[in-house]
C-alpha positions as a Markdown table, in Angstrom:
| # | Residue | x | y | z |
|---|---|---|---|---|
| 1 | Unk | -1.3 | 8.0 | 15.7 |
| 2 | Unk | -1.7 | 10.0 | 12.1 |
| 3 | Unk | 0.2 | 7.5 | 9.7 |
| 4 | Unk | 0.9 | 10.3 | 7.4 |
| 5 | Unk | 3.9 | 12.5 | 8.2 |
| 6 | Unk | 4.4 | 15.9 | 6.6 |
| 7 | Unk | 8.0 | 16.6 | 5.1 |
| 8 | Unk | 8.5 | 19.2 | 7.7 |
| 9 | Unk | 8.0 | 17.3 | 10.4 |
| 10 | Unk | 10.2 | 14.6 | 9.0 |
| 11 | Unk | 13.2 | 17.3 | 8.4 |
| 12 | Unk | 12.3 | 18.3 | 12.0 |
| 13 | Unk | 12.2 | 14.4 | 13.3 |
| 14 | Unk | 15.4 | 13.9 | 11.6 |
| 15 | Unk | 17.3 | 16.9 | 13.3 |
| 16 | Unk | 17.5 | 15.1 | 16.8 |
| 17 | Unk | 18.7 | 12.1 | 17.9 |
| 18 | Unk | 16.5 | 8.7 | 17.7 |
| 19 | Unk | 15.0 | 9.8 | 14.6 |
| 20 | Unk | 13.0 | 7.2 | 12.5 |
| 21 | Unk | 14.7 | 4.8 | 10.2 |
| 22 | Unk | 14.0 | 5.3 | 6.7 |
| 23 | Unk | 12.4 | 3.1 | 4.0 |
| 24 | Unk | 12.9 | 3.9 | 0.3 |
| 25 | Unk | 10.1 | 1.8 | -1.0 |
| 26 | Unk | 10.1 | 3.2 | -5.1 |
| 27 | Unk | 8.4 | 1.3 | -7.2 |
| 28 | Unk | 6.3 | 1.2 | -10.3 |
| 29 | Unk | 3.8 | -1.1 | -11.9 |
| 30 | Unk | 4.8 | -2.7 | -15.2 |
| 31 | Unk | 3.6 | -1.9 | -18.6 |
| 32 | Unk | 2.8 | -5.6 | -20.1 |
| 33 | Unk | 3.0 | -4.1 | -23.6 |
| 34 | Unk | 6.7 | -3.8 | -23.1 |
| 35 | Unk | 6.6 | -0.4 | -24.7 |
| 36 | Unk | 8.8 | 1.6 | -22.6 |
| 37 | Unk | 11.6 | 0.2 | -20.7 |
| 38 | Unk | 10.7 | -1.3 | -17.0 |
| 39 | Unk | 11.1 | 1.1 | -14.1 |
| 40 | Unk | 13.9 | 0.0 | -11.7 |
| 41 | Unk | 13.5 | 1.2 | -8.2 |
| 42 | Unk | 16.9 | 0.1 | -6.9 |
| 43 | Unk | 18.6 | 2.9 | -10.0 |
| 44 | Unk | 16.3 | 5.7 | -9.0 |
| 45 | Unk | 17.5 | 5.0 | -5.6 |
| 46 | Unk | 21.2 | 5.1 | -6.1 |
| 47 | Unk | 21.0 | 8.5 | -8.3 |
| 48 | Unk | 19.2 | 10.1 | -5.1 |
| 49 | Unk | 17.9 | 9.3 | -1.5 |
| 50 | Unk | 16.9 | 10.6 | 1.7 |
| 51 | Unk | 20.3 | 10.8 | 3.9 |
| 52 | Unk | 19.8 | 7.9 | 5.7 |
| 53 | Unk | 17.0 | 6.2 | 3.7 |
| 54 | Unk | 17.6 | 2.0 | 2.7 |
| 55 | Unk | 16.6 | 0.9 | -0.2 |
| 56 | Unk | 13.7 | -2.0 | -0.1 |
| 57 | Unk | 12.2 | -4.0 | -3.0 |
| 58 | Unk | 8.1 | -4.5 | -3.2 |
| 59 | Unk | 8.6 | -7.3 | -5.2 |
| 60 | Unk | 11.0 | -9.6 | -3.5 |
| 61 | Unk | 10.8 | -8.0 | 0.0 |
| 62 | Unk | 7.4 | -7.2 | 0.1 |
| 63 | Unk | 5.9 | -9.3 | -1.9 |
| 64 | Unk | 5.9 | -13.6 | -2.6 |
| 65 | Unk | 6.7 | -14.5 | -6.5 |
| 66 | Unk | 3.4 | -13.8 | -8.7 |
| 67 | Unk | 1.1 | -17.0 | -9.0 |
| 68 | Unk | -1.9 | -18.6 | -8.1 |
| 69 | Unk | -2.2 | -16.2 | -4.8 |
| 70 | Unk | -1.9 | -13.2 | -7.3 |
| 71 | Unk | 0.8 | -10.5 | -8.7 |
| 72 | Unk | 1.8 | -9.8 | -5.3 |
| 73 | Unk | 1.4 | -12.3 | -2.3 |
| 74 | Unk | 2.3 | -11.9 | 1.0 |
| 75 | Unk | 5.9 | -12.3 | 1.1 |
| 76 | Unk | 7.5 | -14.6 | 3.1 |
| 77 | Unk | 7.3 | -13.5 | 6.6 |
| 78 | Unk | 11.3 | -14.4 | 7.4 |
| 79 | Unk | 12.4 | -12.8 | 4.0 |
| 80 | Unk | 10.5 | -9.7 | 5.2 |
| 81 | Unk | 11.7 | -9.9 | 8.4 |
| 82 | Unk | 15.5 | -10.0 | 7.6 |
| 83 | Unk | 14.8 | -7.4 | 4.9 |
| 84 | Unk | 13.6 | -5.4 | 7.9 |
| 85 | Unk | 16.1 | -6.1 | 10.0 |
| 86 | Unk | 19.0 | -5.3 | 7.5 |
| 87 | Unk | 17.5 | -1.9 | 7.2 |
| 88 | Unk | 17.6 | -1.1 | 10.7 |
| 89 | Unk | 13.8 | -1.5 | 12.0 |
| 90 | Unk | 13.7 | -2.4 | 15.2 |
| 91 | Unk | 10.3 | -2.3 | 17.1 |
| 92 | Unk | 11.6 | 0.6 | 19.3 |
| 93 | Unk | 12.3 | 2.8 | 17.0 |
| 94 | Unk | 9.9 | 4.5 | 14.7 |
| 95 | Unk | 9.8 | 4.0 | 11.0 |
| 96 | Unk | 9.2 | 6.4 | 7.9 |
| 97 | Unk | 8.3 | 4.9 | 4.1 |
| 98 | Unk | 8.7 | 6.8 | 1.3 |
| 99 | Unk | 8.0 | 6.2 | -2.4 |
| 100 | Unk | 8.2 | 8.5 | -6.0 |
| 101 | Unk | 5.2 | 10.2 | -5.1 |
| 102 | Unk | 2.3 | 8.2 | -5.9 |
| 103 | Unk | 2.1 | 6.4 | -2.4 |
| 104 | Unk | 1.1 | 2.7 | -3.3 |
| 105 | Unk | 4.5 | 1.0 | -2.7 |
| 106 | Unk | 5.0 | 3.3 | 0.5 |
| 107 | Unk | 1.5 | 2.4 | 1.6 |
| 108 | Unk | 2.2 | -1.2 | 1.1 |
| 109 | Unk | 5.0 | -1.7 | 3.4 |
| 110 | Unk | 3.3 | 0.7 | 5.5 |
| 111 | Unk | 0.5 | -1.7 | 5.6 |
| 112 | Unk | 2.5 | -4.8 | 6.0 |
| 113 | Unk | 4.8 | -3.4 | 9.3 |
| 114 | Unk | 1.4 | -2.3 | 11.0 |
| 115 | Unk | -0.4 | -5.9 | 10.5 |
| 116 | Unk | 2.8 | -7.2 | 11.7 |
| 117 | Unk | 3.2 | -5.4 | 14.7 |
| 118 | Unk | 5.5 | -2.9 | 14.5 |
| 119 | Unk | 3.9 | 0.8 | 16.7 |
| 120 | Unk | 5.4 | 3.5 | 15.2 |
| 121 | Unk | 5.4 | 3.7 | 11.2 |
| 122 | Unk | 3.9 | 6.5 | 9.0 |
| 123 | Unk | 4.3 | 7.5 | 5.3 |
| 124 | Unk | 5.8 | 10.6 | 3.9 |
| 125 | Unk | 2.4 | 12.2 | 2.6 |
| 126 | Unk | 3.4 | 13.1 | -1.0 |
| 127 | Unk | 6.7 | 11.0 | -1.2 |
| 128 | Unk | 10.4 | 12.4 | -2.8 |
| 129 | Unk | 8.4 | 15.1 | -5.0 |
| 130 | Unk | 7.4 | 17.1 | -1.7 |
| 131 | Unk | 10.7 | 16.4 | 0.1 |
| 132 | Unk | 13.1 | 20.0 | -0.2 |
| 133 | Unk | 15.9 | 18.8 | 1.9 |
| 134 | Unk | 19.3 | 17.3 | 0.6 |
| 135 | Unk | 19.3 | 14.0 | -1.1 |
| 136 | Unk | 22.2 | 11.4 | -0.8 |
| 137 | Unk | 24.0 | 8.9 | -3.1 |
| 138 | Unk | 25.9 | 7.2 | -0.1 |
| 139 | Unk | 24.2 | 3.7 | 0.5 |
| 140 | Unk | 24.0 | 3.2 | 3.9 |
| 141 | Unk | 24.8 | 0.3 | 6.1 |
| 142 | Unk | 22.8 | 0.4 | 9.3 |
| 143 | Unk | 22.9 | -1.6 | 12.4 |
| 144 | Unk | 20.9 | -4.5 | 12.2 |
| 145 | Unk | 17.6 | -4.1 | 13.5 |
| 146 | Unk | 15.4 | -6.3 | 16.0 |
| 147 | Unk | 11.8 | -6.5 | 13.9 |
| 148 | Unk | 10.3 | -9.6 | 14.4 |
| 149 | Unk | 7.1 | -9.8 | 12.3 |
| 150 | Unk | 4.5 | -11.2 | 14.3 |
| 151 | Unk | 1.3 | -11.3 | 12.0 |
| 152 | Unk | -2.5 | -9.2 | 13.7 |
| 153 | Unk | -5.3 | -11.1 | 13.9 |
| 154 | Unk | -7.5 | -8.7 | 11.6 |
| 155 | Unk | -6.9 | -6.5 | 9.4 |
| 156 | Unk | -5.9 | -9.3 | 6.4 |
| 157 | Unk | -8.8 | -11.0 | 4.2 |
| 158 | Unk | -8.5 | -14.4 | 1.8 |
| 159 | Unk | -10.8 | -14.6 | -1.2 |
| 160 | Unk | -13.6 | -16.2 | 0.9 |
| 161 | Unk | -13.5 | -13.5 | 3.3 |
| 162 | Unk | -13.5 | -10.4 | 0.9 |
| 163 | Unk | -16.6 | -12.2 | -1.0 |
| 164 | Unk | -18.2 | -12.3 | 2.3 |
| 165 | Unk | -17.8 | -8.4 | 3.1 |
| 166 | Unk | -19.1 | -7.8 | -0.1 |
| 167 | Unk | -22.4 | -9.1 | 1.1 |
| 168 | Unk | -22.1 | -8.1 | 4.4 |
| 169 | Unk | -20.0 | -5.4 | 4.7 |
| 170 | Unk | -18.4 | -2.8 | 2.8 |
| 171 | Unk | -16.0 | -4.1 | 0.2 |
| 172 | Unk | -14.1 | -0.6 | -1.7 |
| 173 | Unk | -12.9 | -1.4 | -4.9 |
| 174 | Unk | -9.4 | 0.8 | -5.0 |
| 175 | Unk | -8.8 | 0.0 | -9.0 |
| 176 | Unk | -10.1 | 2.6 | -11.9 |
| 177 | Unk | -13.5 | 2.7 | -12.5 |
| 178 | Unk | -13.2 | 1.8 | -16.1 |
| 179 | Unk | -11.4 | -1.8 | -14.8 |
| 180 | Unk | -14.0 | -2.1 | -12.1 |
| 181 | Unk | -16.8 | -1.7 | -14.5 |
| 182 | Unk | -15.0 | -4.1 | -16.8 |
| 183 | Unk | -14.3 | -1.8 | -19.7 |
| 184 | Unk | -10.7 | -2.3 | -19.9 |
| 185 | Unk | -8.8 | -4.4 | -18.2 |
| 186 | Unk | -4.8 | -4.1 | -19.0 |
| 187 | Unk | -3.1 | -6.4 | -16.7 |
| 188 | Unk | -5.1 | -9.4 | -15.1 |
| 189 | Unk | -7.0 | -12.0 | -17.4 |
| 190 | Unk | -10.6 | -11.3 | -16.4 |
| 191 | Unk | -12.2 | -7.6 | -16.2 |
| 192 | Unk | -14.7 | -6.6 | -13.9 |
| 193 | Unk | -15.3 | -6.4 | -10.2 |
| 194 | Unk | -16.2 | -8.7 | -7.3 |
| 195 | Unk | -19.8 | -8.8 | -6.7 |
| 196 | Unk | -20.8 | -6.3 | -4.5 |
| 197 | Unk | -17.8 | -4.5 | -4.3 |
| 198 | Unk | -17.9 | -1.1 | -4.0 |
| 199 | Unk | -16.3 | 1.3 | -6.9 |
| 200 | Unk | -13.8 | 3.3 | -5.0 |
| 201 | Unk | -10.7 | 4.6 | -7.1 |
| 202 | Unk | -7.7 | 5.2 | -5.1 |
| 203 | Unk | -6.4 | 8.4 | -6.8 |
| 204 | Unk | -9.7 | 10.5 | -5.6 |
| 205 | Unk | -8.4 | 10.3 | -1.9 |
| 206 | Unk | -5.2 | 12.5 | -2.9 |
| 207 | Unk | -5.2 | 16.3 | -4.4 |
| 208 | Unk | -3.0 | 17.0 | -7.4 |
| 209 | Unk | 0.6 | 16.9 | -5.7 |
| 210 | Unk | 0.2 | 13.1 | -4.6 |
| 211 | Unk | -1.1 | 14.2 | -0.6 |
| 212 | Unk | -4.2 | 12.8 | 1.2 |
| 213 | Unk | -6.9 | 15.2 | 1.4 |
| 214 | Unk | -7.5 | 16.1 | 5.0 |
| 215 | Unk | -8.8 | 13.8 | 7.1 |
| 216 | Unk | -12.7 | 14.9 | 6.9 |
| 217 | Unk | -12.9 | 15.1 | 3.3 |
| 218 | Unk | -11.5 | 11.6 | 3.4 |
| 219 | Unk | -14.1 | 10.7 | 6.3 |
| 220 | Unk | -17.1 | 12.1 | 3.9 |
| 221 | Unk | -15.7 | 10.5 | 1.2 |
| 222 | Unk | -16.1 | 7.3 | 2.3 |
| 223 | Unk | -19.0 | 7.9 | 4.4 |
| 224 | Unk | -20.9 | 8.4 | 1.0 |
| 225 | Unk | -19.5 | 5.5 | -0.4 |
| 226 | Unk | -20.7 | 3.4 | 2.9 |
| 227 | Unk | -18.5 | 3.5 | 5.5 |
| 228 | Unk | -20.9 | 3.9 | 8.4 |
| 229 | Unk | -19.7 | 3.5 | 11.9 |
| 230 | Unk | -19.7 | -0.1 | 13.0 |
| 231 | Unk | -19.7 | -1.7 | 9.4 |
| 232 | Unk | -17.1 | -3.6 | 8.5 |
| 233 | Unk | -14.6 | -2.3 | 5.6 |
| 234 | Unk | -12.3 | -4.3 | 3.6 |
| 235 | Unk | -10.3 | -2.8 | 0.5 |
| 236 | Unk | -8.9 | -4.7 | -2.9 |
| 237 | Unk | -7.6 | -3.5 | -5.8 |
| 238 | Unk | -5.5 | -5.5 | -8.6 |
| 239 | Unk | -2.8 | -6.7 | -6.7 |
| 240 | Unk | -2.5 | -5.3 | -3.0 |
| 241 | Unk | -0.5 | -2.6 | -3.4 |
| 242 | Unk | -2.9 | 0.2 | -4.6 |
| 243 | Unk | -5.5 | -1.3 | -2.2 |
| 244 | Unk | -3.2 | -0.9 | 0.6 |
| 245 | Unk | -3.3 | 3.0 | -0.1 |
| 246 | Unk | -6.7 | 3.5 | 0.1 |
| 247 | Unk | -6.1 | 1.4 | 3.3 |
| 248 | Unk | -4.2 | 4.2 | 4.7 |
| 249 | Unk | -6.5 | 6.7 | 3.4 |
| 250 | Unk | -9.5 | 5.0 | 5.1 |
| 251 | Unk | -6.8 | 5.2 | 8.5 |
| 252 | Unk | -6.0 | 8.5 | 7.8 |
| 253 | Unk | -10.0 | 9.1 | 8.0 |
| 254 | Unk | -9.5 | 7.0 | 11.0 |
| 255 | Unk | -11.7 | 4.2 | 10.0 |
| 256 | Unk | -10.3 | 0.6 | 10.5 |
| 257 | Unk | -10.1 | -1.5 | 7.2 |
| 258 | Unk | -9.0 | -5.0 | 6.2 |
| 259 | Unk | -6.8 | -5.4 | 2.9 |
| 260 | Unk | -7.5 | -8.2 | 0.9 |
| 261 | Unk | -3.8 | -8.7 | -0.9 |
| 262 | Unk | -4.1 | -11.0 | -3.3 |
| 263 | Unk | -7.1 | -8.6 | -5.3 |
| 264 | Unk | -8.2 | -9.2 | -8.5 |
| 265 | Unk | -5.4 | -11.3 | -9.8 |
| 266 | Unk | -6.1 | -13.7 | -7.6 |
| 267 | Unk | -9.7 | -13.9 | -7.5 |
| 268 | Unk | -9.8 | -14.2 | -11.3 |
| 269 | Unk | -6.6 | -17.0 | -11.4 |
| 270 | Unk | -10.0 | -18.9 | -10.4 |
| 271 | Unk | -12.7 | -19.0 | -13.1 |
| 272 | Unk | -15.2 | -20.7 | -10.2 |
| 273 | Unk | -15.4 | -17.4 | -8.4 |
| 274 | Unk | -18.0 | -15.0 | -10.0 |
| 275 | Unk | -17.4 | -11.3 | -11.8 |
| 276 | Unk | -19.5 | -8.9 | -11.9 |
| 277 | Unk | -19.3 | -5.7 | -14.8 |
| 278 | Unk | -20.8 | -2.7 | -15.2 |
| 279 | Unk | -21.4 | 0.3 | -12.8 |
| 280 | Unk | -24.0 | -1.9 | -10.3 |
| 281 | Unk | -22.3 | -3.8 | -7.3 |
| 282 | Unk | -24.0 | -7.1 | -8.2 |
């Protein structure tokens, strides 16, 4: 199944009866110098929604509270659940995320319903911006859903695990290249990359409106970054959340890939785990 869904389909899906719940998933990373006021998802979802569309929050829904496992941890799997549940998502039923266009926070719990079991769920390719239907201020209040998160067996790497793809396999980098080469780092305490990670900025797998570039440019992309049939790929970025949309780039590609959440932040919370700077892998 293509985990990307084009706004005209999703107008057309939406038409007929059983159409796919939807996930407003807007988000933004925060500026640490404090020098414009923080984004709040929750506002930008009250002044204007998909009809339909509930409201979930990355960082307490999809994500634990920041520490030693990183910015954004797994969240609790019964606090995702319910959050789940109280938007509707039921495993029967398909699901579409949206996001303000830039596609990490929808890819995120994107990522996190497919490793957790649910069949059907695919990302508006381009978020709101594309979207040139009506848009709601009515908050919803669905039927409970029936989601039960029931974690995969692959698809999720620990620290250990992503150092061991790097020698192994194929381990993308999803951050800028300037904060993988360790020229700048602007939000975790350490720059640089893990050793023998591969450089792999997120924003090149999209054109200039926010969509995925079709699926063989994506393919050759990655093909000349490594990705050779049969080898393993894993993805990290700084905190899970931009890795998990070069994750759905990689599936878009149709290549299988393994997200290792906790990133950078939580590899550097550990000053025993090597870095590596500069352009070179190792």
């Amino acid at each position: 199944m293509n985990p990307i869904v084009s706004a005209s389909d999703l107008a057309t899906a939406l038409t007929g009866a059983g159409g796919p719940v939807l996930l407003d998933v807007r988000w933004q990373l925060g500026n640490p110098s404090g020098a414009a006021p923080p984004f709040v998802g929750r506002a930008a979802y009250a002044s204007g929604h998909l009809p339909g569309a509930v409201f979930v929050d990355l960082d307490t829904e999809l994500a634990s509270a920041p520490g030693s496992g990183g910015r954004h941890p797994l969240p609790d799997l019964q606090v995702f659940g319910a959050a789940m549940r109280r938007a509707g998502v039921s495993a029967h039923r398909p699901v579409v995320v949206y996001d303000g266009g830039q596609g990490w926070a929808a890819a995120r719990a994107w990522w996190l319903l497919s490793w957790t079991g649910h069949p059907d769920v695919r990302v508006l390719d381009g978020g709101l911006p594309v979207w040139l239907g009506p848009l709601s201020t009515e908050i919803p209040n669905p039927d409970p859903g029936d989601f039960v998160p029931s974690p995969g067996t692959h698809g999720l790497l620990d620290a250990d695990g992503a150092a061991g793809l790097a020698r192994s396999g194929l381990l993308l980098d999803a951050r800028a290249g300037e904060r993988y080469r360790g020229e700048v780092e602007p939000v975790d305490r350490v720059a640089g990359h893990i050793p023998g990670a591969v450089s792999a900025p997120t924003d090149r797998n999209t054109a200039a409106d926010g969509r995925f570039l079709p699926a063989r440019r994506l393919r050759e992309r990655f093909a000349a970054l490594g990705a050779d049939a049969g080898r393993e790929v894993g993805v990290y970025c700084g905190s899970g959340v931009s890795g998990a949309h070069e994750v759905l780039a990689l599936a878009v590609a149709g290549i299988p890939a393994a997200l290792y959440v906790g990133s950078w932040s939580e590899w550097t919370s550990d000053p025993r785990r090597p870095v590596a700077v500069g352009p070179d892998p190792r």
